[in-house]
C-alpha positions in Angstrom: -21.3 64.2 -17.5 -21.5 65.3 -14.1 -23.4 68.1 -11.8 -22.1 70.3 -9.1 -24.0 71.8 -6.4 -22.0 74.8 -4.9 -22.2 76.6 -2.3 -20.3 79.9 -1.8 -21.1 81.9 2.1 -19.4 85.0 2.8 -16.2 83.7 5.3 -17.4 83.6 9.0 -14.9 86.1 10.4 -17.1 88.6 8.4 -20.0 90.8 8.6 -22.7 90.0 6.1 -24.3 93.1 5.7 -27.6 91.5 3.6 -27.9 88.8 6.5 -28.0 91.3 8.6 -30.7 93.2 6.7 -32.4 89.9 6.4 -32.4 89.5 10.1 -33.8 92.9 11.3 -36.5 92.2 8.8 -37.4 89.1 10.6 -37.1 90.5 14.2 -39.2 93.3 12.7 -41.7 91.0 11.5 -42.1 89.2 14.6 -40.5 86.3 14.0 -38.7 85.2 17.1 -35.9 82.7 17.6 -34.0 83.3 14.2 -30.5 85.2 14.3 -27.2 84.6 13.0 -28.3 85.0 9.0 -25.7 84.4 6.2 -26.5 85.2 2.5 -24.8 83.0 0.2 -25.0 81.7 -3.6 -25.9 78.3 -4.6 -25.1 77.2 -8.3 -25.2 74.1 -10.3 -23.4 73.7 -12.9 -23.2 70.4 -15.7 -19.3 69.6 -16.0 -18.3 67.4 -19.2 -15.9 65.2 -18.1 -14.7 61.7 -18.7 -13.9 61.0 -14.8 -14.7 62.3 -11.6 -11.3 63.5 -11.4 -11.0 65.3 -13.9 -14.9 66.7 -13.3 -13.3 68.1 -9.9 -10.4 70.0 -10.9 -12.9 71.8 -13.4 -15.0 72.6 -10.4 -12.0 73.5 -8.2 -10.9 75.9 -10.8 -13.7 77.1 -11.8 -14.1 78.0 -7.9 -11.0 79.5 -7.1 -11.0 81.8 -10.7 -14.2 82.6 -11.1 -17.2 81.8 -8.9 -15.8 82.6 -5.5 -13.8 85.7 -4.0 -11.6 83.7 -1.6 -10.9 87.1 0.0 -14.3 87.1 1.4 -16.1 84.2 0.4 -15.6 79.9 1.2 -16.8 77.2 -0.9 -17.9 73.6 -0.8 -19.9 71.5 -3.5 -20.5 68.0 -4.3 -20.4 66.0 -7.5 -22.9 63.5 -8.9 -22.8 61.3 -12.1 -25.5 63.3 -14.2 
């Protein structure tokens, strides 16, 4: 059994519209020295899986057909023994 931590960002070449919301809200409440906000998921997910290996190309598919658009959005994640 292992866990994955993912992370999915919208890709950089894009406009985030909700970090952008995020960040007027901030300059609006005063806070000063914060800019350049990116909303992303974060998702953990328990993978059965005899090896690390195999645990990974689960993830990596699971990625690429489901969690992320690739159109839009990157990836990354890590794997621990659970």
């Amino acid at each position: 059994m292992y866990t994955a931590e993912i992370i999915i960002m919208p890709l950089k070449e894009l406009l985030d519209p909700q970090g952008k919301a995020v960040e007027h809200g901030l300059k609006n409440m005063s806070f000063s020295g914060m800019s350049n906000v990116r909303i992303g998921k974060f998702i953990t997910i328990e993978v059965e899986a005899a090896t690390e290996k195999e645990a990974t190309e689960k993830v990596e598919t699971a990625c690429k057909k489901l969690l992320a658009n690739p159109v839009i959005e990157s990836y990354s994640y890590t794997l621990k023994p659970a």
